[in-house]
N, C-alpha and C positions, 0 to 999 in steps of 0.2 A: 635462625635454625642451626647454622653452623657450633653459636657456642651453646647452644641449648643439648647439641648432641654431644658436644665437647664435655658438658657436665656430667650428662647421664654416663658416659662412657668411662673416664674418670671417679665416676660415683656408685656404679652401678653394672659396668662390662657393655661391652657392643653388642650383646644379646639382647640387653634392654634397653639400649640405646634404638634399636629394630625397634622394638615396640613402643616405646617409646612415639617414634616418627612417626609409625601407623595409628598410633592415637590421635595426635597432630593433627593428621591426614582426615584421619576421620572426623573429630572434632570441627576443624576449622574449613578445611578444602569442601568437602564433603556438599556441609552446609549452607557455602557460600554458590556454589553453581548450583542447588537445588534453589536457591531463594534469588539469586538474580539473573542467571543464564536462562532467555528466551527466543523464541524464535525470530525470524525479524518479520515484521512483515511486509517488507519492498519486497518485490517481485521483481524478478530479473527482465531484463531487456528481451522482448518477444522475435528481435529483428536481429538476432544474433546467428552466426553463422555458426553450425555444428561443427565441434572439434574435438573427436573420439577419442579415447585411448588409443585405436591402434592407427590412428592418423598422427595423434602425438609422438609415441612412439618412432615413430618411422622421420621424423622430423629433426634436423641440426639441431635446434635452439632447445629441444628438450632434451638430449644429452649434453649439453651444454652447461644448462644450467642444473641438471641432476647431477653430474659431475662434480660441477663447482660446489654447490651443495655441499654433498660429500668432503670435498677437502677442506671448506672451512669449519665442517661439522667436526671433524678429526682432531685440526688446528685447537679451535676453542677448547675443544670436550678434553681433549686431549692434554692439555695444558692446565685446566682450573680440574680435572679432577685429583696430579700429583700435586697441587700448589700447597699444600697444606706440608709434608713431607719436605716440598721444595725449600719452603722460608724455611722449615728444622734446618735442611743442610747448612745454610746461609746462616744459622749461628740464631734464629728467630725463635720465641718460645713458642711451644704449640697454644698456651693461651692467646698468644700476638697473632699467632700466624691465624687460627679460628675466627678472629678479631676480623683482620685480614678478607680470609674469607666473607663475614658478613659486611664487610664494606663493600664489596665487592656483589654482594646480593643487590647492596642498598643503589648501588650506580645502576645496577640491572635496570632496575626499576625508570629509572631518568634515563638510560640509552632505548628501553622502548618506547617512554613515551616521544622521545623527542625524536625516535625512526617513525612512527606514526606520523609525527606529527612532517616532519621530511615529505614523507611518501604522498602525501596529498599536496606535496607543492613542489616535489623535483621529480626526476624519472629514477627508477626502481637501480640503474646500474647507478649514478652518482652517490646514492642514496647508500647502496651497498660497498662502492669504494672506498668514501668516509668511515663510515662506521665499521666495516670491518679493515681499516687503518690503525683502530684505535688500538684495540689490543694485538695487532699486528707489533706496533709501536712495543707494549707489554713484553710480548715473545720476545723480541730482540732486546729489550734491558735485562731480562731476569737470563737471558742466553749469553750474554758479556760478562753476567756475574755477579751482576746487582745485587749489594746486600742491605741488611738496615731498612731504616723506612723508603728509600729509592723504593727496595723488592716490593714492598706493599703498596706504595702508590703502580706501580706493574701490577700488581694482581686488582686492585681498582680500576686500571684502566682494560683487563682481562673480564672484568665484572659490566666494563661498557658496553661490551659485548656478544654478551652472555645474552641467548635471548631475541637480540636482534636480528638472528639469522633467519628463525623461523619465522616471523613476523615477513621478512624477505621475501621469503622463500612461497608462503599462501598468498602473497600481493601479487608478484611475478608468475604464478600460475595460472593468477587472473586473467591477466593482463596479455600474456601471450598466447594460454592454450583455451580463452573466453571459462562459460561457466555453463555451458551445458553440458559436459561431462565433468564439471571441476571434483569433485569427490572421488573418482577414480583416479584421475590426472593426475590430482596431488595428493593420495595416499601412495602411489609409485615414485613421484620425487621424493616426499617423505621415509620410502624406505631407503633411498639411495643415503638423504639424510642421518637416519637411524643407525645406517651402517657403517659413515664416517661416525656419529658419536661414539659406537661400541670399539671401532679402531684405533683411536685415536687414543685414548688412555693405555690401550694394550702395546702399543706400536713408543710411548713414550714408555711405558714400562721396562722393555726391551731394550730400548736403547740406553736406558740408566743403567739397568745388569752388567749390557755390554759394554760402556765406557767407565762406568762407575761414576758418574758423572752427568746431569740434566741439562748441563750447556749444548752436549751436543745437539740430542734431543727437539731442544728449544730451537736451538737456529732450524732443525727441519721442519718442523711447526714452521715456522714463521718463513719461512720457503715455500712452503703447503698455501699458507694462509696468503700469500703474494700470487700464486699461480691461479688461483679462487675467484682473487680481484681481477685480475686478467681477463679471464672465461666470462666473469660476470658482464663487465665493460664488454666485453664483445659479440653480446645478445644482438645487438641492434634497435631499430624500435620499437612501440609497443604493438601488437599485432592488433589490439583490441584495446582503444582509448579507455580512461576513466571516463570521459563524456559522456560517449556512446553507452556504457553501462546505465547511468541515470535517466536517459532518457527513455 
């Protein structure tokens, strides 16, 4: 999608590069969750202990991890949304750097499946340490100065990432705050989420303005994104087994 807009936009203005997307969206997106998104039909665990919102709420572990949320939602979002501009600076062409960008999609793809595939076989914090290490790792190369192909394999490994979080983020909702109020529980995480994504671009923006410069920037990101692993690591156990769910 990345160079698909890169064409339109070049070819055509970012007006129509919009619509563009939304044809896309419609076309393809649209389509596909009408034709294979269903419901499930496992029924939840009848033996499960209520865990309200305003029990969650009032609870360490879910500003805990709504928190940490947030600051890697910031970190990531924050980071691949100048990366395109970023590789410009670094001397990269916006064809390389869009390039860039969709390798970077394409790892998406292989960091969720292989966080899924994690999450069924390790616990939710190791799980998020790893993987949000990886573009952790990214931050701090393209923060040193990384130019050339270094910067793109950084925004690939930025791509590892992408993704992963929310994947994270609905498992550990599970698992701590159970699933009989899950849909409130984790549309509240989720906003805490939404609001690190919406920061995170604007808060890197600022700080390019103000150093003239994305190094700085970067190292904060990747400050952010270390303080995140922290929080996350220090949830504790699960409150509510995967076990106990299936049964």
């Amino acid at each position: 999608m990345p160079k698909f807009t890169y064409v339109l936009v070049a070819n055509y203005g970012w007006r129509a590069a919009y619509c563009g997307l939304g044809v896309m969206t419609l076309l393809v997106a649209f389509p596909a969750v009408m034709i294979f998104v269903r419901e499930n039909p496992c029924q939840p665990a009848t033996n499960e202990k209520t865990f309200s919102l305003k029990l969650a709420i009032s609870d360490p572990q879910f500003w805990l991890a709504s928190v940490a949320l947030l600051l890697e939602a910031a970190a990531i979002n924050g980071t691949i949304a100048h990366i395109v501009p970023l590789l410009s600076d670094r001397g990269i062409s916006a064809g390389t750097a869009t390039t860039a960008v969709s390798a970077a999609g394409f790892a998406l793809i292989i960091g969720r499946i292989a966080c899924g595939f994690a999450l069924d076989r390790f616990h939710v914090r190791y799980v998020a340490a790893v993987l949000f290490a990886i573009p952790l790792l990214g931050m701090g190369l393209l923060g040193v100065g990384s130019s050339g192909w270094l910067a793109v394999f950084a925004a690939i490994l930025l791509g590892l990432g992408i993704g992963t979080e929310g994947d994270i983020m609905a498992y550990l909702t599970s698992r701590y705050f159970g699933i009989s109020s899950y849909g409130a529980v984790y549309g509240l995480v989720l906003a805490f989420f939404t609001v690190g994504s919406g920061l995170g671009p604007w808060i890197m923006a600022r700080a390019h303005d103000t150093f003239h410069d994305y190094a700085p920037g970067l190292l904060g990101m990747a400050m952010i994104s270390l303080c995140a692993i922290g929080m996350l690591c220090a949830l504790g156990p699960y409150r509510y087994s995967p076990r106990s769910s299936r049964e």
